[in-house]
C-alpha positions as CSV (number, residue, x, y, z in Angstrom):
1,X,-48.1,-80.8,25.4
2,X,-48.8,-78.0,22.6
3,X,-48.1,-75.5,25.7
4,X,-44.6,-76.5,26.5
5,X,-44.2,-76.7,23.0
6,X,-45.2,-73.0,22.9
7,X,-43.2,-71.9,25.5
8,X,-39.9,-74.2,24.0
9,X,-40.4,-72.1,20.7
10,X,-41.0,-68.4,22.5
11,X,-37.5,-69.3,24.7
12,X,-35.6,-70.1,21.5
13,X,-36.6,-66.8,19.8
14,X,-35.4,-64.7,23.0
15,X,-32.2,-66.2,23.3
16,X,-31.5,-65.2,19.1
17,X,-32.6,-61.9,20.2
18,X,-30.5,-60.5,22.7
19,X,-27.2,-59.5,20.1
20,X,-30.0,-57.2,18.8
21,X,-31.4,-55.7,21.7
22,X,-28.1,-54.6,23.2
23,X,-26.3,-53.5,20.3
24,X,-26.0,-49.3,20.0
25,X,-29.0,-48.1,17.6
26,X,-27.2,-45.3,16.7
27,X,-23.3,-46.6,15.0
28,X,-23.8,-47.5,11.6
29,X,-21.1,-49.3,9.4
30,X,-21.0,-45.8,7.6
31,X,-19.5,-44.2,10.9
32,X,-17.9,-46.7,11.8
33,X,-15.7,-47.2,8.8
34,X,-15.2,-43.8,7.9
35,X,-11.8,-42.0,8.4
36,X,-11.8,-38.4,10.3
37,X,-9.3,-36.3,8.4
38,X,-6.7,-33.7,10.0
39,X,-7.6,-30.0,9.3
40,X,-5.0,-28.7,6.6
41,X,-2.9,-26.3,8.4
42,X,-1.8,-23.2,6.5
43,X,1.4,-22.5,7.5
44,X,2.2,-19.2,5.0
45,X,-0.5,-16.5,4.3
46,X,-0.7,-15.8,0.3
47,X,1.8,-13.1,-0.3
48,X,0.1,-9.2,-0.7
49,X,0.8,-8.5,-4.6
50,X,1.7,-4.5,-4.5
51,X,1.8,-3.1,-8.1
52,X,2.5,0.8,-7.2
53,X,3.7,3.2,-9.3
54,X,5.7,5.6,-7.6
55,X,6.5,7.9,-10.8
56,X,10.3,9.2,-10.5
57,X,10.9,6.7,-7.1
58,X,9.5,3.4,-8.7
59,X,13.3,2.5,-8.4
60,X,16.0,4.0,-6.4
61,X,19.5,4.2,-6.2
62,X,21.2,2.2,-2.9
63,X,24.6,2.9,-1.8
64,X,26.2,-0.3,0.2
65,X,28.3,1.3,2.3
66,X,31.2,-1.9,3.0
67,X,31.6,-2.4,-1.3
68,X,30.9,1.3,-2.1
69,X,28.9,-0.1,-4.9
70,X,25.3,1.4,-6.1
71,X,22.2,-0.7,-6.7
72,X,19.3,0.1,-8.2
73,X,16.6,-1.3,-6.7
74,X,12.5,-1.3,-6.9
75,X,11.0,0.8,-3.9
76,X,8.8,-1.4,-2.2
77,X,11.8,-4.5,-2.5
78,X,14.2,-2.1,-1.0
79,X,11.6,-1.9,2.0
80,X,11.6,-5.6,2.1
81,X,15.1,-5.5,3.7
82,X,14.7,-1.8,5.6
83,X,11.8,-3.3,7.5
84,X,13.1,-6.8,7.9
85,X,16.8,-5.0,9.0
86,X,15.1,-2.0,11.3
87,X,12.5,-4.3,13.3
88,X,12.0,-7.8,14.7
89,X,9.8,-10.1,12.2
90,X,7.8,-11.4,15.4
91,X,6.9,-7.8,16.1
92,X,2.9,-7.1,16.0
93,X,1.4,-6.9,12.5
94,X,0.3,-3.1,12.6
95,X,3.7,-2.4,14.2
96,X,5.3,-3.4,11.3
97,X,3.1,-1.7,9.0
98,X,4.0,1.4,10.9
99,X,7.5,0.6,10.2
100,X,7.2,0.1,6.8
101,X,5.2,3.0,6.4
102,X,7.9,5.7,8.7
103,X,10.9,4.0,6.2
104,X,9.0,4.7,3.5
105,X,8.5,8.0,3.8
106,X,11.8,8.6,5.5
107,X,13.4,7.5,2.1
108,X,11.3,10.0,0.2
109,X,12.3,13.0,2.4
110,X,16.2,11.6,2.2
111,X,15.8,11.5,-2.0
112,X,14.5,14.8,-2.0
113,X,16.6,16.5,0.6
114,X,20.0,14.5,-0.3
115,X,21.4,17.6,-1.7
116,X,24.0,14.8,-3.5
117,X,25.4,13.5,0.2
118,X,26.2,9.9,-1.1
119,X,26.5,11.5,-4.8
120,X,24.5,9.4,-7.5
121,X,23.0,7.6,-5.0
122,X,19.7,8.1,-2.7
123,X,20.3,6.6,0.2
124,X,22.5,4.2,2.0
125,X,22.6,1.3,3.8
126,X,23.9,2.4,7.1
127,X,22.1,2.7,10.2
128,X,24.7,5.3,11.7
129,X,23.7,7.7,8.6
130,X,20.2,6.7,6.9
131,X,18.5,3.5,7.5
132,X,19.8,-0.1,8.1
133,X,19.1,-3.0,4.8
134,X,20.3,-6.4,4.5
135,X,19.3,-8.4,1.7
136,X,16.9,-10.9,1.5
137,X,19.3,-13.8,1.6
138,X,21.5,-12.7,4.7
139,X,18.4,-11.7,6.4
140,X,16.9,-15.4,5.5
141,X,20.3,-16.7,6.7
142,X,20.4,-15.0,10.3
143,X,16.6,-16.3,10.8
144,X,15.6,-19.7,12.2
145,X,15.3,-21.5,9.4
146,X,11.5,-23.3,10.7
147,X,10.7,-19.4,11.0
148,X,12.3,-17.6,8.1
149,X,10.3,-18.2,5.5
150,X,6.7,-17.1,7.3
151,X,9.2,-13.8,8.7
152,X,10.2,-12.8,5.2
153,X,6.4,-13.5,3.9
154,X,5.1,-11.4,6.8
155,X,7.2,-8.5,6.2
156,X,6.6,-8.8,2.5
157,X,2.8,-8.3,3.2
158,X,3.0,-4.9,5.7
159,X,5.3,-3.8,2.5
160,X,2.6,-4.9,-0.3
161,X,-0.6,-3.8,1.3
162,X,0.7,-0.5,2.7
163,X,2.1,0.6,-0.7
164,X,1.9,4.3,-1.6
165,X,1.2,5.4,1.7
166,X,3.7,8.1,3.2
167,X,3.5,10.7,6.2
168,X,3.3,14.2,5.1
169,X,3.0,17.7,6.8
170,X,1.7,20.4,4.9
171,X,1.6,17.9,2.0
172,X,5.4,17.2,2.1
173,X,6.9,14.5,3.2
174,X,8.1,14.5,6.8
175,X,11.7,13.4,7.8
176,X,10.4,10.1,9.9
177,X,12.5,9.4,12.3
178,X,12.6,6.6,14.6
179,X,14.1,4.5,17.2
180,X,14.6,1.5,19.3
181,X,12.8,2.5,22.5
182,X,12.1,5.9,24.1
183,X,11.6,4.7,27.6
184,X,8.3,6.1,27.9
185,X,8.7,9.4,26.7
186,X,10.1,10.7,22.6
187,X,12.3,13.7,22.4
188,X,12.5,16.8,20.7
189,X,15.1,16.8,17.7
190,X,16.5,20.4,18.8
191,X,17.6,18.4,22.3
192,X,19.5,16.1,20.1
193,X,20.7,17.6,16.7
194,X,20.5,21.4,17.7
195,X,18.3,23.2,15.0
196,X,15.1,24.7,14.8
197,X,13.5,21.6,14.8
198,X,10.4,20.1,13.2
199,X,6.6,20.9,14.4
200,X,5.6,17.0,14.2
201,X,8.4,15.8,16.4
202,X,6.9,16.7,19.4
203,X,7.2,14.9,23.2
204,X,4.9,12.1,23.3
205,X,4.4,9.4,26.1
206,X,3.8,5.9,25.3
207,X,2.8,2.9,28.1
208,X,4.5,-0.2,28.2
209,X,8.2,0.1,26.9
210,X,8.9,-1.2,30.1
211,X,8.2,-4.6,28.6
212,X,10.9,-5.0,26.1
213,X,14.8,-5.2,26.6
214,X,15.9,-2.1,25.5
215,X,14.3,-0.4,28.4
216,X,16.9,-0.6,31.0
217,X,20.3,-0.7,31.1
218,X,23.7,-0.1,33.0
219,X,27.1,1.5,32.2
220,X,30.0,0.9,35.3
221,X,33.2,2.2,34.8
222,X,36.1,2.9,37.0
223,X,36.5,6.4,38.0
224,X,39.9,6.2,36.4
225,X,38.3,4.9,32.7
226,X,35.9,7.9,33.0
227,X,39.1,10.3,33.3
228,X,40.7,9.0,30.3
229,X,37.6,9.2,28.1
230,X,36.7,12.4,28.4
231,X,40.1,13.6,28.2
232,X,40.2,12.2,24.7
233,X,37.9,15.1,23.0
234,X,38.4,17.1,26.1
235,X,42.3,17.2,27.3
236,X,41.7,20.1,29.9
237,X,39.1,17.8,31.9
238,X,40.0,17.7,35.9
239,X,38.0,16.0,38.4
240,X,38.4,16.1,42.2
241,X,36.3,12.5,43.0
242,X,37.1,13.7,46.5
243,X,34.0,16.0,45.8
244,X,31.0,14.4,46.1
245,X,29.4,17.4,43.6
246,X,32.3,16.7,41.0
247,X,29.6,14.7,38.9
248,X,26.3,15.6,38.6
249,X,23.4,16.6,36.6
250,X,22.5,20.2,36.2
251,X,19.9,20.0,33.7
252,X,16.9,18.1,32.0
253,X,15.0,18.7,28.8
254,X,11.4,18.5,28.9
255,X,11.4,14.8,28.2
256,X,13.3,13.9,31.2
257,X,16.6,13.5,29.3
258,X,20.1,14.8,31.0
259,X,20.5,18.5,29.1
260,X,23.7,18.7,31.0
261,X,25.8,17.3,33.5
262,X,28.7,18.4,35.3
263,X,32.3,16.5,35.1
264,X,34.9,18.0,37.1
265,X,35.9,21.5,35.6
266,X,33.7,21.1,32.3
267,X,30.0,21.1,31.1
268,X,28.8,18.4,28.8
269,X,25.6,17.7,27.0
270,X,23.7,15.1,27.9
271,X,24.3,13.5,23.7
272,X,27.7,14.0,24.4
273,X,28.0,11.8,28.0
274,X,25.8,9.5,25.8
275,X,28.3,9.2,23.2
276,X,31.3,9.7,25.3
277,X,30.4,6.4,27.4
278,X,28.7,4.5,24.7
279,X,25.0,5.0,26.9
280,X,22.1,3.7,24.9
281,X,20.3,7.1,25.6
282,X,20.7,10.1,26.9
283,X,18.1,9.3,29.9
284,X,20.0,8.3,32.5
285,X,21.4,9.2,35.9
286,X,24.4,8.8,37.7
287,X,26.0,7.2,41.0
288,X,29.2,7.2,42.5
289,X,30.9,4.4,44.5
290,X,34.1,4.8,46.2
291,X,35.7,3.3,42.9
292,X,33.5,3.5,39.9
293,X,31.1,5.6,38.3
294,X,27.8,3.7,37.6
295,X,25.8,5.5,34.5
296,X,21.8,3.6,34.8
297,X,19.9,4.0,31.7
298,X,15.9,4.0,30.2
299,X,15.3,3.5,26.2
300,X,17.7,2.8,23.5
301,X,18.5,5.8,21.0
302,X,18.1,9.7,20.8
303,X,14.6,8.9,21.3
304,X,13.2,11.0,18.7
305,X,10.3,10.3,16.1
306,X,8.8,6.6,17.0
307,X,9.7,4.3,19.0
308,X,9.6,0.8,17.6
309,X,9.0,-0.7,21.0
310,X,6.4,1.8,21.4
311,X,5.0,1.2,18.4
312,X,4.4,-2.9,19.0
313,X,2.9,-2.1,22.2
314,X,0.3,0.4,21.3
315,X,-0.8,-2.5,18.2
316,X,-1.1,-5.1,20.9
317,X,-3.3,-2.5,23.3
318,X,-5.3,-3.1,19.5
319,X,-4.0,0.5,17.9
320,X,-3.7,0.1,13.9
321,X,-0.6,1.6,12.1
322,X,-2.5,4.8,11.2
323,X,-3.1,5.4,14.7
324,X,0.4,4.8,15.9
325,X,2.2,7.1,13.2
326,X,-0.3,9.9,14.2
327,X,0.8,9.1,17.9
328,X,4.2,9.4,17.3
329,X,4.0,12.4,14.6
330,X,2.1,15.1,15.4
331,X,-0.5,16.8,13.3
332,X,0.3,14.6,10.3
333,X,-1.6,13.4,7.5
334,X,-1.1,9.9,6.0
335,X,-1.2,10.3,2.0
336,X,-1.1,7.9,-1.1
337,X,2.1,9.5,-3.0
């Protein structure tokens, strides 16, 4: 009797037991109760504070071009809307800083070399005669609104941290120019402007323009429309199209750009056909159909200085700005003015 007691006792403890066997040893009611919370996501970097002192330049004097009005305006703020004007926000980091740095130093050379151009102003506005600007709230305006903010604060920074830092040559400060994209290969300012030219503007060769828009492009006009605007600066012009040599390029500069080409019974330059046709370079060649004239062109501008295409692509191959201005300009030292 006491055994089957035993065993009646031992049976009802096993049954209580089993929650507790199969239950996981390791989940507490700490982890079980506890919350996981989300990351917090930055989405601005803290803005670069740049307190420079640039002596006589701290603040310069802005022409705006469309009002004819002059603004004075701090330095580095005036960068704010070169850079943010002259090259896409989304633009490598270190291309940007290059950027800031070539405008920079481009306005120095233009305040000291202004010889009174846009009289009691420094500079102006223009892209077609110094270097573009728009204000910070048109530029903020044109912008995605989820990305404009983060744009403007990027900018801001390549402005801030770069401050004081210009090109120089001989310890002057170099005229910087600069352009959209020189399909591969910069040109010589003589090729473009005539002049003796400037020892740090040399040919250069850059990989991977080829990526970006402004590499290719195509001008087709009628044989009739190419008639007509070249006789407008050149009345005497006379082509036979009947002759397959009528058209054609006679020379190249060393960069691969046209020199010259033939039209009809005149020469012109290769800026000129550029200009004439509204090209975006003066690299290009030509083809004739039995109608039209069909103009096929690599980069975007006279392709002199650096390129800002160029520029983005050597940052992502992991080039820092320092190394792309001395790509670009040669023999140059970068200097804190």
């Amino acid at each position: 009797m006491k055994r089957i007691i035993f065993y009646m006792i031992a049976f009802t403890l096993f049954i209580f037991a089993i929650p507790i066997i199969f239950v996981n040893p390791f989940k507490t009611e700490e982890t079980a109760s506890v919350e996981v919370e989300e990351p917090e996501i930055q989405t601005q970097e803290p803005i670069v504070e740049a307190n420079y002192n640039y002596r006589e330049y701290n603040t310069i004097k802005l022409l705006h071009t469309a009002t004819g009005e002059i603004e004075e305006v701090n330095l580095e703020e005036y960068l704010y809307g070169v850079v943010s004007a002259e090259m896409p926000a989304n633009f490598h980091e270190e291309a940007l800083k290059a950027q800031v740095v070539v405008a920079r130093t481009y306005t120095m050379y233009k305040i000291i070399h202004s010889g009174g151009k846009h009289g009691e102003a420094h500079i102006c506005d223009s892209s077609l005669c110094c270097q573009a600007w728009i204000s910070k709230e048109n530029r903020m305006n044109r912008w995605d609104a989820n990305e404009a903010e983060a744009n403007w604060n990027k900018i801001v920074n390549c402005v801030n941290s770069t401050a004081g830092k210009i090109i120089t040559y001989n310890g002057e400060p170099i005229n910087a120019f600069f352009h959209a994209n020189s399909g591969g290969t910069t040109e010589m300012p003589i090729n473009v402007w005539g002049g003796s030219g400037y020892p740090y503007l040399q040919v250069v060769q850059t990989a991977g323009e080829e990526g970006y828009s402004q590499y290719n492009s195509e001008v087709e006009l009628t044989k009739q429309e190419v008639l007509e605007k070249i006789k407008e600066k050149y009345s005497e012009i006379e082509i036979d199209f009947a002759d397959e040599n009528a058209i054609q390029i006679v020379e190249y500069t060393d960069s691969g750009r046209v020199r010259t080409a033939k039209f009809g019974n005149i020469n012109l330059s290769g800026v000129e056909v550029r200009s004439i046709f509204g090209l975006r370079s003066a690299n290009f060649t030509i083809e004739q159909t039995e109608t039209t004239i069909k103009f096929t062109v690599k980069g975007y501008g006279h392709g002199v200085g650096m390129s800002q295409t160029g520029a983005d692509s050597l940052a992502k191959q992991g080039k820092t700005w320092e190394e792309i201005i001395k790509h670009f300009y040669v023999g140059v030292e970068i200097k804190e003015y």
